[in-house]
N, CA, C and O atoms as a GROMACS GRO file, in nm:
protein
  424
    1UNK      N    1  -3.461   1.630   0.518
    1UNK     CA    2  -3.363   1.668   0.418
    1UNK      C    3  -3.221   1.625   0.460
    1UNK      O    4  -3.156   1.561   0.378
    2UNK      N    5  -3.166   1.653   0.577
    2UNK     CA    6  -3.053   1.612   0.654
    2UNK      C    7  -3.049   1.480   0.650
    2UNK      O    8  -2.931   1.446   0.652
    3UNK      N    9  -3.156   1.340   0.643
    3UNK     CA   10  -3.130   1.251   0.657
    3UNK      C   11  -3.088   1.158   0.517
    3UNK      O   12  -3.019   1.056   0.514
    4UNK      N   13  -3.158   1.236   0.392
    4UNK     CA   14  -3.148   1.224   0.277
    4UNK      C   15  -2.986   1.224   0.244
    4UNK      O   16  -2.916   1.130   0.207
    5UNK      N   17  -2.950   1.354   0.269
    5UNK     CA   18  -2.848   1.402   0.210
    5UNK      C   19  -2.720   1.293   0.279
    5UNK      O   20  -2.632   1.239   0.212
    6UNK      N   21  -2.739   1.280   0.431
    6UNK     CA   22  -2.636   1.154   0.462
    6UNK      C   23  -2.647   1.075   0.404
    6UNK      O   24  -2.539   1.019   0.385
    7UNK      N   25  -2.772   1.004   0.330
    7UNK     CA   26  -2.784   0.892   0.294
    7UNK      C   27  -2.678   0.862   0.134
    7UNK      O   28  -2.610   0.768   0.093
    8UNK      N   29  -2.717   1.022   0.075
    8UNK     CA   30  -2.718   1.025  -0.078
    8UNK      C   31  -2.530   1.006  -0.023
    8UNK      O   32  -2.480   0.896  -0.049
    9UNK      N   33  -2.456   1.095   0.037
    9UNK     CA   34  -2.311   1.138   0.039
    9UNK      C   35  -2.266   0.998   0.094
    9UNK      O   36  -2.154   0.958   0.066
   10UNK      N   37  -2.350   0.926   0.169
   10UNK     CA   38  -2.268   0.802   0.238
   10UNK      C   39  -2.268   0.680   0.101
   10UNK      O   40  -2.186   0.590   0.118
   11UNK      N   41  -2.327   0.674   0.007
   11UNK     CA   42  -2.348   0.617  -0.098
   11UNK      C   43  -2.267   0.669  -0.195
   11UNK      O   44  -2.236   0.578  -0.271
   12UNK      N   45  -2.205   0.805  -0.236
   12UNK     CA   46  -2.134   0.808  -0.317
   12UNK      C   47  -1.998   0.781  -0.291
   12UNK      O   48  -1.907   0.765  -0.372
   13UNK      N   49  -1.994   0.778  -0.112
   13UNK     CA   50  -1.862   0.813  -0.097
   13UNK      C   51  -1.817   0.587  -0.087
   13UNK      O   52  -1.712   0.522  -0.095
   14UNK      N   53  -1.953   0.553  -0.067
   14UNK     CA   54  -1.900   0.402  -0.085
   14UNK      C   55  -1.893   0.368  -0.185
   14UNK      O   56  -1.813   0.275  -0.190
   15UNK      N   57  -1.949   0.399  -0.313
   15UNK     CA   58  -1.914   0.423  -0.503
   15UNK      C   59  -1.789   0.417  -0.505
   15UNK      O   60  -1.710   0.328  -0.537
   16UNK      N   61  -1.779   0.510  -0.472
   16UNK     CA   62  -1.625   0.605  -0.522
   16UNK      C   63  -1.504   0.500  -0.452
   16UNK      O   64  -1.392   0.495  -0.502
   17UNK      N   65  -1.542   0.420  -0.337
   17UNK     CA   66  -1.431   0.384  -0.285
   17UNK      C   67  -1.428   0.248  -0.323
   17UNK      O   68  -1.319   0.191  -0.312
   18UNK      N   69  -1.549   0.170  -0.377
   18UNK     CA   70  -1.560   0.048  -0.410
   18UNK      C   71  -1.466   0.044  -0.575
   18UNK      O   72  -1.371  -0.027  -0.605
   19UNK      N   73  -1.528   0.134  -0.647
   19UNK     CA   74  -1.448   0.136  -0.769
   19UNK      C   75  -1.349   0.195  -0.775
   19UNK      O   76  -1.303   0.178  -0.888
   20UNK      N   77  -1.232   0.312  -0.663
   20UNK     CA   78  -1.127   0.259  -0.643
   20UNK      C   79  -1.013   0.160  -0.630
   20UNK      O   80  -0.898   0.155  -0.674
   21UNK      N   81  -1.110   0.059  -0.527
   21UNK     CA   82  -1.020  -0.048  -0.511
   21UNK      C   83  -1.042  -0.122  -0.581
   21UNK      O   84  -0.952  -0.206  -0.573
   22UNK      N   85  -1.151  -0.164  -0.694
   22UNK     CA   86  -1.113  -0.215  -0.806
   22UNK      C   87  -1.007  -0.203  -0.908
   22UNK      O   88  -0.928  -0.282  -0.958
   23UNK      N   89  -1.026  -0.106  -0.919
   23UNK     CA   90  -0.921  -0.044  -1.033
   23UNK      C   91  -0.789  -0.059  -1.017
   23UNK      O   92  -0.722  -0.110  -1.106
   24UNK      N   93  -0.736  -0.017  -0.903
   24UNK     CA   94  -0.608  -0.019  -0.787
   24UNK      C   95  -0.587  -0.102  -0.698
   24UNK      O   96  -0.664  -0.087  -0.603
   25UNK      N   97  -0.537  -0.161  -0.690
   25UNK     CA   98  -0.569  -0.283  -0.538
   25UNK      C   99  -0.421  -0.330  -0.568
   25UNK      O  100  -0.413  -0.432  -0.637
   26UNK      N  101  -0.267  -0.254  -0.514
   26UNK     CA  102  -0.198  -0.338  -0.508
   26UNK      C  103  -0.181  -0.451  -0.425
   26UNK      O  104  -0.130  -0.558  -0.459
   27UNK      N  105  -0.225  -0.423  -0.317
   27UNK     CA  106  -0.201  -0.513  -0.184
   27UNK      C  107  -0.260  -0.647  -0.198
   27UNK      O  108  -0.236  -0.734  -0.114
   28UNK      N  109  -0.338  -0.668  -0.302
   28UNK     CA  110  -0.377  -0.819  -0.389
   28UNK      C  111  -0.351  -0.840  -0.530
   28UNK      O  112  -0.403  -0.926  -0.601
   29UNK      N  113  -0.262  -0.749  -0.565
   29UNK     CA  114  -0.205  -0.768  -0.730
   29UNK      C  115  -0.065  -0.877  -0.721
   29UNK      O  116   0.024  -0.873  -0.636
   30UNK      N  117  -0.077  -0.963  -0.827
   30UNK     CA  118   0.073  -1.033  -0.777
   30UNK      C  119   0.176  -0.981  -0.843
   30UNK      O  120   0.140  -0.886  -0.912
   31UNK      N  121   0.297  -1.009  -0.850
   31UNK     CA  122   0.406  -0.925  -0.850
   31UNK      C  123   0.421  -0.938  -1.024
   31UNK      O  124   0.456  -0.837  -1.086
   32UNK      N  125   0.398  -1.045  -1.086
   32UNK     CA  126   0.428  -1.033  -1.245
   32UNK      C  127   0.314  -1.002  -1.303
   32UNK      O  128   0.316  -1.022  -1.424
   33UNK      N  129   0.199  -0.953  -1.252
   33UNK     CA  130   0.087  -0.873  -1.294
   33UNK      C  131   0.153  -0.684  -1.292
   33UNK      O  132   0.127  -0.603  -1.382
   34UNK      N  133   0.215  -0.662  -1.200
   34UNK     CA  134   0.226  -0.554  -1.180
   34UNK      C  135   0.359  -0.481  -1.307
   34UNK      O  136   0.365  -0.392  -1.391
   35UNK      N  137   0.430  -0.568  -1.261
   35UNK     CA  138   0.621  -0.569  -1.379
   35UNK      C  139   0.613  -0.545  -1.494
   35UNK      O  140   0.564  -0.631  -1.567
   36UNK      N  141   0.652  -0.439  -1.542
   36UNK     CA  142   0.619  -0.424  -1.710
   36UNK      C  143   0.738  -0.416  -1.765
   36UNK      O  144   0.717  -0.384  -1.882
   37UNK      N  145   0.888  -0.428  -1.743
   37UNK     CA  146   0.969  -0.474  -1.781
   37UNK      C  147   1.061  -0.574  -1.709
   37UNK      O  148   1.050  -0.608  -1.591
   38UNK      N  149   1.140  -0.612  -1.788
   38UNK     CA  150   1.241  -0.705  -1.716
   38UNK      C  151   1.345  -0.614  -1.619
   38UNK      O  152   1.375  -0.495  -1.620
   39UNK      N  153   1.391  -0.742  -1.526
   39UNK     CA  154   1.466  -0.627  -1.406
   39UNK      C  155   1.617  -0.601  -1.519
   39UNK      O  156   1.658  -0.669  -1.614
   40UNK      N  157   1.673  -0.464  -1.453
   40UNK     CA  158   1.791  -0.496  -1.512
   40UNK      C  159   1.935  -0.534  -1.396
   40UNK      O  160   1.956  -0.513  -1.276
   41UNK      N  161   2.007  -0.596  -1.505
   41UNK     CA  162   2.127  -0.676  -1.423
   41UNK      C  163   2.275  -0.584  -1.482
   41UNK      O  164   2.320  -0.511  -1.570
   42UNK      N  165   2.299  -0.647  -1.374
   42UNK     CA  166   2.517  -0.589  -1.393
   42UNK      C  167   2.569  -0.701  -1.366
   42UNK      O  168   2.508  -0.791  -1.309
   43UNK      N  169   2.692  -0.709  -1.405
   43UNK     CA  170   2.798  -0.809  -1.386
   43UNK      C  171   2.833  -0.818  -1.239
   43UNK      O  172   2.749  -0.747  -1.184
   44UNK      N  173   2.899  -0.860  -1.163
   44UNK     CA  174   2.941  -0.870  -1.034
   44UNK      C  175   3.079  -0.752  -1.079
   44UNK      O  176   3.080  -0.641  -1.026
   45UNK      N  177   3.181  -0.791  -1.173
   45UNK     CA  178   3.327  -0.728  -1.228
   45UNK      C  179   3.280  -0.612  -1.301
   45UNK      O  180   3.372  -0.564  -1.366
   46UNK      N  181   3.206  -0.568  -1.310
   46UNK     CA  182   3.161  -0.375  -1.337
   46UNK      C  183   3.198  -0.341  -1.244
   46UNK      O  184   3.221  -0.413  -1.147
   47UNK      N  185   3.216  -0.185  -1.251
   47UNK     CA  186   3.282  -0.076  -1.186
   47UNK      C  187   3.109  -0.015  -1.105
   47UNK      O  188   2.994  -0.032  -1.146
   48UNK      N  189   3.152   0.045  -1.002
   48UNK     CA  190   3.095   0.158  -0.940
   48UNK      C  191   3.030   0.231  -1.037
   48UNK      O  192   2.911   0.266  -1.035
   49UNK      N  193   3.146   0.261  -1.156
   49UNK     CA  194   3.106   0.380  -1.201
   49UNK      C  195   3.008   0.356  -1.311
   49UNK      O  196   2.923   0.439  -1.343
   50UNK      N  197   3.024   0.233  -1.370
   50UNK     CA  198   2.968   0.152  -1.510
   50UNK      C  199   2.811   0.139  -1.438
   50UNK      O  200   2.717   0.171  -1.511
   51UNK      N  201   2.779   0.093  -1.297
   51UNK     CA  202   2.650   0.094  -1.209
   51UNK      C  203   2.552   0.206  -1.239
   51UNK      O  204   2.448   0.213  -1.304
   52UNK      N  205   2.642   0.310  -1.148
   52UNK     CA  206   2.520   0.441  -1.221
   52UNK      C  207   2.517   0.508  -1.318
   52UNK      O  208   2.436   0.599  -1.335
   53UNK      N  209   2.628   0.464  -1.422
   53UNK     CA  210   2.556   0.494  -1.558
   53UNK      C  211   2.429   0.387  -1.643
   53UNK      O  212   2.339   0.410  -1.724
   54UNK      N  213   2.471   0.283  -1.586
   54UNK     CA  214   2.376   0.162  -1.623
   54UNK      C  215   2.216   0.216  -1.551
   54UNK      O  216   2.101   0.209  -1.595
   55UNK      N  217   2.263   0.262  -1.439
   55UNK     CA  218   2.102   0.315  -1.370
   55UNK      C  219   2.068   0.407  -1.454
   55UNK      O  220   1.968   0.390  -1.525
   56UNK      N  221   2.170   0.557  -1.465
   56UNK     CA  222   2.068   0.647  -1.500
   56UNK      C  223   2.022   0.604  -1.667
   56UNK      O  224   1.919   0.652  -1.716
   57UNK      N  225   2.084   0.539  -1.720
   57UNK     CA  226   2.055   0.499  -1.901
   57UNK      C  227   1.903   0.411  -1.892
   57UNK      O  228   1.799   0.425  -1.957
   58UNK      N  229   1.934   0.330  -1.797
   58UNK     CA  230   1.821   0.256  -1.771
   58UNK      C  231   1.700   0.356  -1.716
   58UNK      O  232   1.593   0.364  -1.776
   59UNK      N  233   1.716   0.397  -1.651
   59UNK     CA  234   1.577   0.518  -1.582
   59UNK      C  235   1.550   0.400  -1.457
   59UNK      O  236   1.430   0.379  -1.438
   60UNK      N  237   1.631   0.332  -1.384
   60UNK     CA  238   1.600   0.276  -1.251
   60UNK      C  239   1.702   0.300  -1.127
   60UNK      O  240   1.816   0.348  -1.132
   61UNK      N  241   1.632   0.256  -1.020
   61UNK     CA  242   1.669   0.286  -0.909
   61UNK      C  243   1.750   0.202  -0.820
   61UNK      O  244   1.786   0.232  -0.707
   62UNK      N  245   1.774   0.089  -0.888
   62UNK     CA  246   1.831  -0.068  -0.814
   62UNK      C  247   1.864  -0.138  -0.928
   62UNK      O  248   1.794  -0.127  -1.029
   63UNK      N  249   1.977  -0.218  -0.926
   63UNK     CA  250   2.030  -0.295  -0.980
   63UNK      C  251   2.004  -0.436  -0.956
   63UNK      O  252   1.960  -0.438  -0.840
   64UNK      N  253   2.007  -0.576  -1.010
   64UNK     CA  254   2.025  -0.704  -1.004
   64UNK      C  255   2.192  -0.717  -1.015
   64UNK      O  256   2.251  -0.697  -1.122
   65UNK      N  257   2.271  -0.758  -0.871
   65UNK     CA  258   2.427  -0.813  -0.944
   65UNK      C  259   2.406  -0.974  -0.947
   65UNK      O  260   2.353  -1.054  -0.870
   66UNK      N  261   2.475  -0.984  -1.082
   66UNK     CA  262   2.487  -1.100  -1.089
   66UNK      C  263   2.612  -1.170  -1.126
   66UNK      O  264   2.688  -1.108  -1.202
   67UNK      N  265   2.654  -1.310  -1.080
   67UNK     CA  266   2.777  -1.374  -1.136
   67UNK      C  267   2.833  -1.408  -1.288
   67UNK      O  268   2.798  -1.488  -1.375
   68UNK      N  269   2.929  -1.319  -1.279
   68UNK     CA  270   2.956  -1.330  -1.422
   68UNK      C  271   2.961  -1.410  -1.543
   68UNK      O  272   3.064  -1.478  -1.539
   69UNK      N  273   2.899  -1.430  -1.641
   69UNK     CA  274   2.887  -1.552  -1.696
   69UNK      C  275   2.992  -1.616  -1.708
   69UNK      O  276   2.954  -1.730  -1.735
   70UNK      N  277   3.119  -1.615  -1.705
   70UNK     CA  278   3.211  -1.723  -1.757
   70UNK      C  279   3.260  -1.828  -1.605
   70UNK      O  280   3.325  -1.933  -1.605
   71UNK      N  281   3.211  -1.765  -1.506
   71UNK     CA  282   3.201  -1.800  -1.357
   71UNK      C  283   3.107  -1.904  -1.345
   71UNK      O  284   3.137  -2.000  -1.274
   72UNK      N  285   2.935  -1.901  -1.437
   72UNK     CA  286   2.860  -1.971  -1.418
   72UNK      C  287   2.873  -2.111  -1.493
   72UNK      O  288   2.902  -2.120  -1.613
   73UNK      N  289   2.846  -2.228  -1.402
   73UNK     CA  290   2.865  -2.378  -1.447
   73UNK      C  291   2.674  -2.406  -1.504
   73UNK      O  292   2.578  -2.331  -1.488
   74UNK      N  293   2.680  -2.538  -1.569
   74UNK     CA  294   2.510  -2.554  -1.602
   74UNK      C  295   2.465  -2.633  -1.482
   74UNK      O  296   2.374  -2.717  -1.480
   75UNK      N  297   2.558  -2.587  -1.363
   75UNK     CA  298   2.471  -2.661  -1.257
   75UNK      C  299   2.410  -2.542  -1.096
   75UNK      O  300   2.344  -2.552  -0.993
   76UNK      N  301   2.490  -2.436  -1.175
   76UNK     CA  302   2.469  -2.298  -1.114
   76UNK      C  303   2.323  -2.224  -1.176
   76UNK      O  304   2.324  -2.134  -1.260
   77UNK      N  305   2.191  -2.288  -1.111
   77UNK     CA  306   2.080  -2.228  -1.140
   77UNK      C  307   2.051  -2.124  -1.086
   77UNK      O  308   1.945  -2.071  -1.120
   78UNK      N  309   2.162  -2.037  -0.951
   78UNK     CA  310   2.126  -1.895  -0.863
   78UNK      C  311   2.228  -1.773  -0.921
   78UNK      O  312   2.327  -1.734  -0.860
   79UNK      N  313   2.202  -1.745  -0.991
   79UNK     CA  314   2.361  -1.633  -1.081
   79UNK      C  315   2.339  -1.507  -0.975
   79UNK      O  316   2.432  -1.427  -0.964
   80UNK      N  317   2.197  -1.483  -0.883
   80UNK     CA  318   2.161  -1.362  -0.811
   80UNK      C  319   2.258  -1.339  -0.711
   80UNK      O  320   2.240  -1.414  -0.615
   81UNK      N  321   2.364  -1.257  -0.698
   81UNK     CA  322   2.436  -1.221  -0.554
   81UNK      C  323   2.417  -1.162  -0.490
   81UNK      O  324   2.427  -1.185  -0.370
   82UNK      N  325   2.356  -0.992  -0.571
   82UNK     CA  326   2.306  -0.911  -0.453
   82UNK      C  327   2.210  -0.806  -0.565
   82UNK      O  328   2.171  -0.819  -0.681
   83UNK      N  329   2.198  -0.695  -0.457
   83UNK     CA  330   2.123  -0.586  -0.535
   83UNK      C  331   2.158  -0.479  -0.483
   83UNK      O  332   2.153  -0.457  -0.362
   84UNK      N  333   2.198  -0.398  -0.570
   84UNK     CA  334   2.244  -0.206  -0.571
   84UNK      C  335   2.173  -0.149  -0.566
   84UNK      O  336   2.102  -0.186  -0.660
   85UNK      N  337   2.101  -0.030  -0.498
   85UNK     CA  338   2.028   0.089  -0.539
   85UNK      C  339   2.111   0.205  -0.536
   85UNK      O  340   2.230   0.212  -0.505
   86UNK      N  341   2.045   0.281  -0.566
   86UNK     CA  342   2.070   0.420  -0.546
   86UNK      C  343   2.087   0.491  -0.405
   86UNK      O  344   2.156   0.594  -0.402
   87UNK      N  345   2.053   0.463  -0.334
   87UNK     CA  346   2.082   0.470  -0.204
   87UNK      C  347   2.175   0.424  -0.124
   87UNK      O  348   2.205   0.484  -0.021
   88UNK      N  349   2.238   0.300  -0.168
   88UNK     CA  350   2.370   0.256  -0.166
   88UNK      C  351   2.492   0.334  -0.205
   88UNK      O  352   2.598   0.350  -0.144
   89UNK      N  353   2.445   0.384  -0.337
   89UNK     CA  354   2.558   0.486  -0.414
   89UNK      C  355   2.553   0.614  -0.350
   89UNK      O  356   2.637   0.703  -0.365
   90UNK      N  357   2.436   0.622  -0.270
   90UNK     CA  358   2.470   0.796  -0.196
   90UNK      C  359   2.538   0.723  -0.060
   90UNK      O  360   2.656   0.751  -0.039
   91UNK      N  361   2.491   0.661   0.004
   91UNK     CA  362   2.560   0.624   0.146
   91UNK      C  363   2.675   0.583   0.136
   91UNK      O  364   2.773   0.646   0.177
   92UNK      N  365   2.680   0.460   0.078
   92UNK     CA  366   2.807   0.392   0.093
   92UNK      C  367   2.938   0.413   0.006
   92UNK      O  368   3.047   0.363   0.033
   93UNK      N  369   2.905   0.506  -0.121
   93UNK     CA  370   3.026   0.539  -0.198
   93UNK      C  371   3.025   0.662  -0.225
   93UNK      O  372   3.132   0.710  -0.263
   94UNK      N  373   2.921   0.742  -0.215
   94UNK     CA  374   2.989   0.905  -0.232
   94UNK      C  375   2.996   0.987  -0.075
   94UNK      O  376   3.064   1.081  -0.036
   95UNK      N  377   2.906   0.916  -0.018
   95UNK     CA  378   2.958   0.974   0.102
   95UNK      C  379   3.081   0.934   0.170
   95UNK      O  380   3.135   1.011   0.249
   96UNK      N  381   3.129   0.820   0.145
   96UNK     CA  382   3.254   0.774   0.251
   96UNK      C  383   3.367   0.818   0.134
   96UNK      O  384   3.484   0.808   0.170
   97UNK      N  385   3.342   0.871  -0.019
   97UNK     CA  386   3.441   0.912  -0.068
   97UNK      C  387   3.542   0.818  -0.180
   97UNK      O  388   3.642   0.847  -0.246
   98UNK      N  389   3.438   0.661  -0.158
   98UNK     CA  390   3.513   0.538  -0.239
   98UNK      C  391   3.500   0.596  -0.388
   98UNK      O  392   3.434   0.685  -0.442
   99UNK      N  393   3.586   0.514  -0.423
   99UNK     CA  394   3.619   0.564  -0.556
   99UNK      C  395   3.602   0.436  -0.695
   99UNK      O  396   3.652   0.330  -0.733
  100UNK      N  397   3.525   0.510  -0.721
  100UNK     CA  398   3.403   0.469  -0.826
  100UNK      C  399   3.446   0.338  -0.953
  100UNK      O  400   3.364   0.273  -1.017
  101UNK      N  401   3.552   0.331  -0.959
  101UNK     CA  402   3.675   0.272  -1.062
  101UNK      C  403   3.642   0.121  -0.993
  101UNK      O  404   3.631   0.024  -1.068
  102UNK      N  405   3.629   0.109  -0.857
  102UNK     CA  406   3.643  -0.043  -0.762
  102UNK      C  407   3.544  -0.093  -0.866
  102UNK      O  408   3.517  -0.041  -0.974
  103UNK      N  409   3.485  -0.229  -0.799
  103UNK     CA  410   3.404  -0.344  -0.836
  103UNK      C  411   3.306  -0.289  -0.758
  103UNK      O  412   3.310  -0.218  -0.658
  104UNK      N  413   3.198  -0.346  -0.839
  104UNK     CA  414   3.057  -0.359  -0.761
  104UNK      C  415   3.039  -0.484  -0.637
  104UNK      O  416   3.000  -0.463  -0.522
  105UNK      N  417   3.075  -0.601  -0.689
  105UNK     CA  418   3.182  -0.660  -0.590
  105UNK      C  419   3.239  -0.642  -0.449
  105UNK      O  420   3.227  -0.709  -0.347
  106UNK      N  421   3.274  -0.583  -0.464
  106UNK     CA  422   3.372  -0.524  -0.358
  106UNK      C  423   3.386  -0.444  -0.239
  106UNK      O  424   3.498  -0.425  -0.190
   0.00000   0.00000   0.00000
């Protein structure tokens, strides 16, 4: 009976884990399989403060900055400069006290 029952539990528990990782498998999903919207972007010349309202309106956690369009030439195919999160905005500007009005920029 004991040998049964390992047999039956070692079989469900390889079921259960095989059709897991079907279902789920990021660690072999590619990245525009996974993305269900577009990233969102800010200007480089937005404010601090224009950032996390753009986050919280948006419902995200990181920003795309990008170069402002009247900056970009048609030979400027990289507009990407950097990227903001939310974690930025707790470390680097409410904790040191900067004031929110600056550039993202900056």
């Amino acid at each position: 009976f004991a040998d049964f029952m390992e047999l039956e539990d070692s079989a469900r528990l390889r079921n259960a884990i095989s059709s897991r990782s079907d279902g789920n498998d990021l660690t072999t999903a590619k990245a525009r399989k996974i993305l269900t919207r577009d990233p969102v972007t800010l200007e480089a010349t937005a404010s601090i403060q224009e950032a996390a309202s753009l986050m919280a309106e948006e419902n995200v956690t990181a920003l795309l900055i990008v170069r402002p369009t009247e900056e970009l030439t048609e030979e400027d195919d990289d507009q990407l400069l950097g990227i903001l999160t939310d974690r930025d905005l707790c470390i680097r500007v409410l904790a040191q006290g900067i004031d929110t009005n600056i550039l993202v920029s900056e």
